[in-house]
GUNUVO-690868 format. One line per 3 residues: their letters; for each residue y, z, x of N, C-alpha, C, CB. Coordinates in steps of 0.001 Angstrom, whole numbers, padded with zeros to 6 digits, always signed. Glycine has a CB too. Layout:
<nodes>
A = Y Z X Y Z X Y Z X Y Z X | ...
</nodes>
This chain:
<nodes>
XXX = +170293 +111326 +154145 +169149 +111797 +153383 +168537 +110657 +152550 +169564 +112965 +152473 | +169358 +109742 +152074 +169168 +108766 +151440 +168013 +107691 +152003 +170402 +108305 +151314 | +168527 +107185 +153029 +168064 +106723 +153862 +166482 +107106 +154691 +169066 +106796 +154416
XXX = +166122 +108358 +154783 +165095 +108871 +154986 +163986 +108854 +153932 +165425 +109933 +155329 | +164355 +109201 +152731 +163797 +108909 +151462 +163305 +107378 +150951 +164791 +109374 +150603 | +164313 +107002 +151819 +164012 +105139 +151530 +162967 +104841 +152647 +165668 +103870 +151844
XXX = +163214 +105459 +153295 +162194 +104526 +154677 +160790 +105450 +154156 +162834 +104939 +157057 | +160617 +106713 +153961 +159360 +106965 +153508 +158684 +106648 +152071 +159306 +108152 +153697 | +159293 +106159 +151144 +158724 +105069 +150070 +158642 +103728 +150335 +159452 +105036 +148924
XXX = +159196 +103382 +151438 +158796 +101572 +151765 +157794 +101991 +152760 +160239 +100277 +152568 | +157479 +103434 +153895 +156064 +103323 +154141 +155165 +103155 +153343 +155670 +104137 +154631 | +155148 +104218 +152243 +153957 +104300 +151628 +153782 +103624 +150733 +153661 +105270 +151285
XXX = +154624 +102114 +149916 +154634 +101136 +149241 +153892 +100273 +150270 +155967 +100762 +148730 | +154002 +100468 +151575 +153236 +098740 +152566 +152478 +099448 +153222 +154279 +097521 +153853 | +151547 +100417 +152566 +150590 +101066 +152919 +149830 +101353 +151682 +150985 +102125 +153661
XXX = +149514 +101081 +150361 +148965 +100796 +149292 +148731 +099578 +149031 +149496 +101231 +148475 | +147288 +100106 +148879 +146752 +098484 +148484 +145102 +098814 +147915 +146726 +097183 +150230 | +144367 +097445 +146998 +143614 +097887 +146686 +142389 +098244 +147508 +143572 +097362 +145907
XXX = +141228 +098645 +147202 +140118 +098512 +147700 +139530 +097094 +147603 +139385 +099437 +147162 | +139598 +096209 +148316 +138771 +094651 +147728 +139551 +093846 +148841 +139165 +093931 +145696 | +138972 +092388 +148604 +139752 +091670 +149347 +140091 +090531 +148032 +138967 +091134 +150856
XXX = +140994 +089547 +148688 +141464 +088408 +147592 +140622 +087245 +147725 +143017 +087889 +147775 | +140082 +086562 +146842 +139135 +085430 +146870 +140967 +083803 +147270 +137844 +085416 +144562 | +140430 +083107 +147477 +141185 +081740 +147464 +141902 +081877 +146328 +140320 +080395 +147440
XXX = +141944 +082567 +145434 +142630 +082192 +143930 +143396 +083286 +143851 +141629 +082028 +142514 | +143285 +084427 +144441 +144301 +085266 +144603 +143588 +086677 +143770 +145804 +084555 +143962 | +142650 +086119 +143059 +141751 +087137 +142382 +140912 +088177 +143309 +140733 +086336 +141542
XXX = +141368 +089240 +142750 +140340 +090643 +143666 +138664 +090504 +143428 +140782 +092552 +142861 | +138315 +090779 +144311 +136752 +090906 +144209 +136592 +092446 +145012 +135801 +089404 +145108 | +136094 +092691 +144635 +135600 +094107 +145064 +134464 +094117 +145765 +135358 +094989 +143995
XXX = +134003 +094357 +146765 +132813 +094262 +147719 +132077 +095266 +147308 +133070 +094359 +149221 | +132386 +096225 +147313 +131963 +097637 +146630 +131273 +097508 +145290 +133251 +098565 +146366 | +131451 +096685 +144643 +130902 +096391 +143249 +129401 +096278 +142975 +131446 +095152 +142827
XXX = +128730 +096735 +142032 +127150 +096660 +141953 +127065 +095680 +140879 +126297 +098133 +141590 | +128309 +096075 +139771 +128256 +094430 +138946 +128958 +093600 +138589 +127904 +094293 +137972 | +129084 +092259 +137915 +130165 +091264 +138054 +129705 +090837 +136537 +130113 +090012 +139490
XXX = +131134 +089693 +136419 +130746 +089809 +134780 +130901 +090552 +133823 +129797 +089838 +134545 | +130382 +090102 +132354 +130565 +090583 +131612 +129145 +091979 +131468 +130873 +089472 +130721 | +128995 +093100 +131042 +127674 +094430 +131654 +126747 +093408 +130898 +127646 +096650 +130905
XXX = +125536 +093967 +131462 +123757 +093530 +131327 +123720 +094131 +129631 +122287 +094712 +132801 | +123079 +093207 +128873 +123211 +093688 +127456 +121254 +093725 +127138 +124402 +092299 +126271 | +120995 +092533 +127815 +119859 +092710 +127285 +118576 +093547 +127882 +119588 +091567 +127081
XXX = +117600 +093946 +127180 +116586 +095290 +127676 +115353 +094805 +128607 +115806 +096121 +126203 | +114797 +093655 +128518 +113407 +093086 +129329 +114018 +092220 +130223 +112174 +092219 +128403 | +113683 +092437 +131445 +113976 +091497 +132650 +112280 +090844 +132964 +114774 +092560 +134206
XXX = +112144 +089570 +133383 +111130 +088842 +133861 +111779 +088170 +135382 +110662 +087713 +132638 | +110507 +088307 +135963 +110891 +087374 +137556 +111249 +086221 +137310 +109712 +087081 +138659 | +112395 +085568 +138225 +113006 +084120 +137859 +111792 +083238 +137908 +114239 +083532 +138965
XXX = +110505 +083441 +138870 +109336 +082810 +139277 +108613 +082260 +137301 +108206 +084266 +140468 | +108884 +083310 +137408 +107927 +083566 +136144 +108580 +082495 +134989 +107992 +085416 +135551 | +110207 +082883 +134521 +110451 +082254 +133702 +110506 +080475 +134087 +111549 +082939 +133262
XXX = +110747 +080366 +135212 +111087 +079008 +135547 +109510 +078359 +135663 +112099 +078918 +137052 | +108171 +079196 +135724 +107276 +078324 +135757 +106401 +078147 +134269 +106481 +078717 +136931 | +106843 +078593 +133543 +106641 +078786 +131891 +108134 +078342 +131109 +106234 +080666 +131491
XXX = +109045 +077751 +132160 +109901 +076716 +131568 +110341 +077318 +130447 +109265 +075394 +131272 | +110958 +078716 +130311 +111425 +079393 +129298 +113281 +079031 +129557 +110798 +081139 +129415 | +113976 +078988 +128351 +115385 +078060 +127997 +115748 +079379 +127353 +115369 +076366 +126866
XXX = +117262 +079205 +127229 +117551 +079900 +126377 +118123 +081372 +127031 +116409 +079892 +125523 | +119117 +082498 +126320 +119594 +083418 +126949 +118460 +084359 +127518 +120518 +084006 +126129 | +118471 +084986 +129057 +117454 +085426 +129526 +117886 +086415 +130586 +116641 +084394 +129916
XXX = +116933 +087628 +130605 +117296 +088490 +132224 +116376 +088325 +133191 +117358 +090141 +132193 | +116830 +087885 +134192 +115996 +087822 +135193 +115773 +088506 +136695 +116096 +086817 +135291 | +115231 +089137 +137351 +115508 +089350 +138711 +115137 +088302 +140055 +114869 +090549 +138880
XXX = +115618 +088543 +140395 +115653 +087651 +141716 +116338 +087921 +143140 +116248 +086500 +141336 | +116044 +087391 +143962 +116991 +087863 +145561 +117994 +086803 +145217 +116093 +087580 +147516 | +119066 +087074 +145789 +120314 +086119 +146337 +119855 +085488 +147902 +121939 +087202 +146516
XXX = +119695 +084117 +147349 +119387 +083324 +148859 +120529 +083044 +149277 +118541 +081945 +148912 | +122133 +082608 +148725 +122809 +081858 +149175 +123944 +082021 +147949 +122086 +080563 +149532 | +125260 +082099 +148341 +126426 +082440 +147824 +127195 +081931 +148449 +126701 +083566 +147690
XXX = +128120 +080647 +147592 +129598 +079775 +148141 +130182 +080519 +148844 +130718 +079295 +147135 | +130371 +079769 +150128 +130898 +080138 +151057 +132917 +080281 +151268 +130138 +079242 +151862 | +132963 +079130 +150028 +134524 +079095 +149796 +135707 +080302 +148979 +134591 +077838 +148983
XXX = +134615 +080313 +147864 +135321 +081438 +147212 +133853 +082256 +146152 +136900 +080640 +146115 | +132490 +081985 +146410 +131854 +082611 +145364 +131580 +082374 +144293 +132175 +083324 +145163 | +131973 +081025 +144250 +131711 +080492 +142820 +130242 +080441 +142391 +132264 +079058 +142689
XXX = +129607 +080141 +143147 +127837 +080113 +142954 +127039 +080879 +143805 +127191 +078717 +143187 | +125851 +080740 +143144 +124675 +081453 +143945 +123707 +080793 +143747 +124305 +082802 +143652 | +122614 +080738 +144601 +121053 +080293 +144951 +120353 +081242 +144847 +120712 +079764 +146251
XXX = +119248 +081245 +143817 +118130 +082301 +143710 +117088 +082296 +144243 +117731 +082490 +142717 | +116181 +083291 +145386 +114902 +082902 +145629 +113961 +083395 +144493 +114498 +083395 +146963 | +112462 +083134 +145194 +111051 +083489 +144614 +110624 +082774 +143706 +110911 +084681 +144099
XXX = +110779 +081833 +143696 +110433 +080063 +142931 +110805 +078985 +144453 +112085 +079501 +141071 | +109600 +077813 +144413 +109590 +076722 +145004 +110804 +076166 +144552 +108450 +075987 +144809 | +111115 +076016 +142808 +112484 +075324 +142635 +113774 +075870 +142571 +112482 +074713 +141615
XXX = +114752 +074882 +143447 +115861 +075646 +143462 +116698 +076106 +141855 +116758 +074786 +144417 | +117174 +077208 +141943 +117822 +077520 +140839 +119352 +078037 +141356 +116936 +078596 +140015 | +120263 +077252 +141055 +121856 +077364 +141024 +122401 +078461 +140039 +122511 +075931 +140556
XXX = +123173 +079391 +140135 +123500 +080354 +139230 +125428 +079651 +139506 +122859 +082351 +139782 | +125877 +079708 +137897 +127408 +079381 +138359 +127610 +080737 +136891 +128253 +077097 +138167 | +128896 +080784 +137101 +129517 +082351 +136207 +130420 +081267 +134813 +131220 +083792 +137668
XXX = +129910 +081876 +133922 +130001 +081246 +132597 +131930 +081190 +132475 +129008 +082401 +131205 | +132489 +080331 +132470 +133505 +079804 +132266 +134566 +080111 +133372 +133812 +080120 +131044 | +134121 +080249 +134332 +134521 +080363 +135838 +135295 +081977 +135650 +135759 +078834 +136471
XXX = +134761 +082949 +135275 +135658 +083783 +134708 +135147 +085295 +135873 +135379 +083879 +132716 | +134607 +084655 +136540 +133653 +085941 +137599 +133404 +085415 +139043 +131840 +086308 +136941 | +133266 +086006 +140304 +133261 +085494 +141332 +132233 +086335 +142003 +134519 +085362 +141862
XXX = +131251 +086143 +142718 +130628 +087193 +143484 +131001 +087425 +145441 +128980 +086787 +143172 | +130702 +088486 +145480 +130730 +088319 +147539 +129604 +087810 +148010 +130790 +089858 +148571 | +129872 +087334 +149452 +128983 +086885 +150050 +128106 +087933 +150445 +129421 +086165 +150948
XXX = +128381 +089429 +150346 +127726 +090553 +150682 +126073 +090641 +150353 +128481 +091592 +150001 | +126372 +089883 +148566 +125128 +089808 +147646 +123595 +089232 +148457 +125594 +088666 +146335 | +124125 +088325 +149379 +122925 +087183 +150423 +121976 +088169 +150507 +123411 +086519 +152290
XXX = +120374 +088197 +149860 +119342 +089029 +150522 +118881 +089981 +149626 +119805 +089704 +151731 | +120395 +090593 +148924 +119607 +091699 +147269 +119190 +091133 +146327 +120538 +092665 +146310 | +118911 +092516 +146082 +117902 +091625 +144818 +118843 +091902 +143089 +115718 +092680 +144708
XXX = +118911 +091227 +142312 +119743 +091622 +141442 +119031 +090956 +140379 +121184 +091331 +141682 | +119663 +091359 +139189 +119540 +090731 +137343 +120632 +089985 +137067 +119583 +091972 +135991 | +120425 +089482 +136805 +121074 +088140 +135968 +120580 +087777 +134686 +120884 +086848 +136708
XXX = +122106 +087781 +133879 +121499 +087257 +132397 +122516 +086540 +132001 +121103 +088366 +131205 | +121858 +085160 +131418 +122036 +084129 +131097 +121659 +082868 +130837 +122420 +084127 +131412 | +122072 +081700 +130600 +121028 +080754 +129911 +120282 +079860 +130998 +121795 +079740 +128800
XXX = +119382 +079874 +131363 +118401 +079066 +132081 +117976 +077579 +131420 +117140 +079967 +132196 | +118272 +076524 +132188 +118228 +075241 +131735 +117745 +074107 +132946 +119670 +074968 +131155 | +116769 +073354 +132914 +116378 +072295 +133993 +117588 +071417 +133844 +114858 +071441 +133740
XXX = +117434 +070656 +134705 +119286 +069859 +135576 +119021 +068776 +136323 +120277 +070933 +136959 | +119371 +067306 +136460 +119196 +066370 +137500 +120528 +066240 +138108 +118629 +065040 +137022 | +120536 +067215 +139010 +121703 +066816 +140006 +122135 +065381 +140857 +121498 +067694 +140989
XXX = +123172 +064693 +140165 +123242 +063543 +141249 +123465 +063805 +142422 +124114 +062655 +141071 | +123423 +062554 +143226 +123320 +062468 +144454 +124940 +062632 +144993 +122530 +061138 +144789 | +125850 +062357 +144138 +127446 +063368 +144848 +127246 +064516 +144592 +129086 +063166 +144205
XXX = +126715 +064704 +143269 +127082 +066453 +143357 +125730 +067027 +144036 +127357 +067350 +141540 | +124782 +066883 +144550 +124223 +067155 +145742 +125484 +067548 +147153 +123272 +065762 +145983 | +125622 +066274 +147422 +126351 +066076 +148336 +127377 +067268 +148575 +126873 +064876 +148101
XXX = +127956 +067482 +147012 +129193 +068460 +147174 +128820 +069764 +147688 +129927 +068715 +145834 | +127717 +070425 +146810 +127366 +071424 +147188 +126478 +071507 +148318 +127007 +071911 +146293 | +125994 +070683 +148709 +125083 +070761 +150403 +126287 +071508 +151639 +124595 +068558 +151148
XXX = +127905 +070588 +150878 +128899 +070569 +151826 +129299 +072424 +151929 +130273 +069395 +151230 | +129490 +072795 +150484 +129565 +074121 +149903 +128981 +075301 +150854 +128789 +074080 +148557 | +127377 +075171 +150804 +126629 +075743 +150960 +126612 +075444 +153331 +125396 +075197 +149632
XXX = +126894 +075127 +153503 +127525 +074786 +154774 +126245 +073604 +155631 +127870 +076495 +155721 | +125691 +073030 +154793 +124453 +071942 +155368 +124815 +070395 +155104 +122869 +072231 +154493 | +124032 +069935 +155811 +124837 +068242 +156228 +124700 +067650 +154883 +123898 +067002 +157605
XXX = +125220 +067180 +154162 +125608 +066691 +152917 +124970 +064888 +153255 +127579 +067002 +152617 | +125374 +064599 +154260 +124378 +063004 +154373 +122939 +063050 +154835 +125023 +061900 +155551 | +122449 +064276 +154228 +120983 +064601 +154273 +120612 +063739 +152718 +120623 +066590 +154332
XXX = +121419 +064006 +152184 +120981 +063990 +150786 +120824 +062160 +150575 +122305 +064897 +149640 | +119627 +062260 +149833 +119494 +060367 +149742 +118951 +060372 +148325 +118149 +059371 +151056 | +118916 +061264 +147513 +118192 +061199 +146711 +118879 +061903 +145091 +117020 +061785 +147402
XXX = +118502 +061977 +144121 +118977 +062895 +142701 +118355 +064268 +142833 +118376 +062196 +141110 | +118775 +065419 +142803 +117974 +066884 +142873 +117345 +066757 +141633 +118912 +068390 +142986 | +116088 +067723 +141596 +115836 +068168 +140324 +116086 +069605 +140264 +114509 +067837 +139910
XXX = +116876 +070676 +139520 +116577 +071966 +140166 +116910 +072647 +138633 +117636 +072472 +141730 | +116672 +073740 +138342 +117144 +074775 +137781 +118366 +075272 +137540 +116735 +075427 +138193 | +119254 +075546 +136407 +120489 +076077 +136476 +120858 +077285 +135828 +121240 +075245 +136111
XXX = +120979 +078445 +136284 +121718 +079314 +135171 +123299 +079520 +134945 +121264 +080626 +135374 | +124152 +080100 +133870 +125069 +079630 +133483 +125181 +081923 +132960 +124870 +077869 +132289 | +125322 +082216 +134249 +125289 +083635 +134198 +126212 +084585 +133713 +125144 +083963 +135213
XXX = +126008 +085636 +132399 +127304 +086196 +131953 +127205 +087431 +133067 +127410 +086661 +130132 | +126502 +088171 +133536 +126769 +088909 +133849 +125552 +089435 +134859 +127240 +089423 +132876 | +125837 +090044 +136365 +125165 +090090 +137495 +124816 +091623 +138087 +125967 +089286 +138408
XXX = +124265 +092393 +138438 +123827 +093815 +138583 +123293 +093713 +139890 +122775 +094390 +137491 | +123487 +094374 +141499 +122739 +094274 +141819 +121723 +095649 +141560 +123105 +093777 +142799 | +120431 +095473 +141979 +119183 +096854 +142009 +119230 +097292 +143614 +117165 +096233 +141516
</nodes>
């Protein structure tokens, strides 16, 4: 009897598990998730277009599509609907997003700041982002946000 009791709690122990998968770090991400981060605090959202062409700094909500999300573990994202690129990274590496995000449209809030990317860290993230990295010959100029917290709509 013993024995029967044992084999049906080691089924259903290696048959529990969460909903999510594990990023490289061993950390759960939840695919299922609509937000990441710390919740959306602030009330007015503006298009990333908008703030980045009136060069507005400083803590901000913005919407935007997800063009592009690290392919390694999620550490970053690429925003469209601006000519300039804008890099989103998660404020003290403390948040990860899925690659699921590629294409929605979501809010983001956090501090928006212009950036001269050198020509390695070009390089790094060209490699990241899965494009030929000895493309790069030059310093980026691009946009950065430094995001507490992500929603998609």
């Amino acid at each position: 009897m013993k024995a029967i009791l044992f084999c049906i709690a080691l089924f259903l122990g290696t048959n529990a598990h969460a909903s999510g998968t594990k990023d490289n770090f061993g950390k759960l991400v939840d695919k299922k998730a609509t937000s990441f981060g710390s919740p959306i605090t602030l009330k007015k959202a503006i298009p990333l277009k908008e703030a980045v062409s009136a060069k507005k700094a400083g803590q901000l909500l913005v919407t935007a599509k997800v063009g592009k999300v690290c392919e390694s573990k999620g550490c970053w994202m690429s925003l469209e609907s601006t000519d300039k690129s804008v890099r989103v990274t998660f404020k003290d590496y403390k948040f990860f997003v899925p690659m699921s995000l590629v294409g929605k449209k979501v809010l983001v809030q956090g501090v928006l700041s212009p950036y001269k990317m050198s020509i390695k860290e070009a390089k790094h993230y060209a490699s990241d982002a899965g494009k030929d990295p000895s493309k790069i010959k030059k310093a980026v100029l691009e946009y950065r946000m430094v995001a507490t917290g992500v929603k998609t709509l």
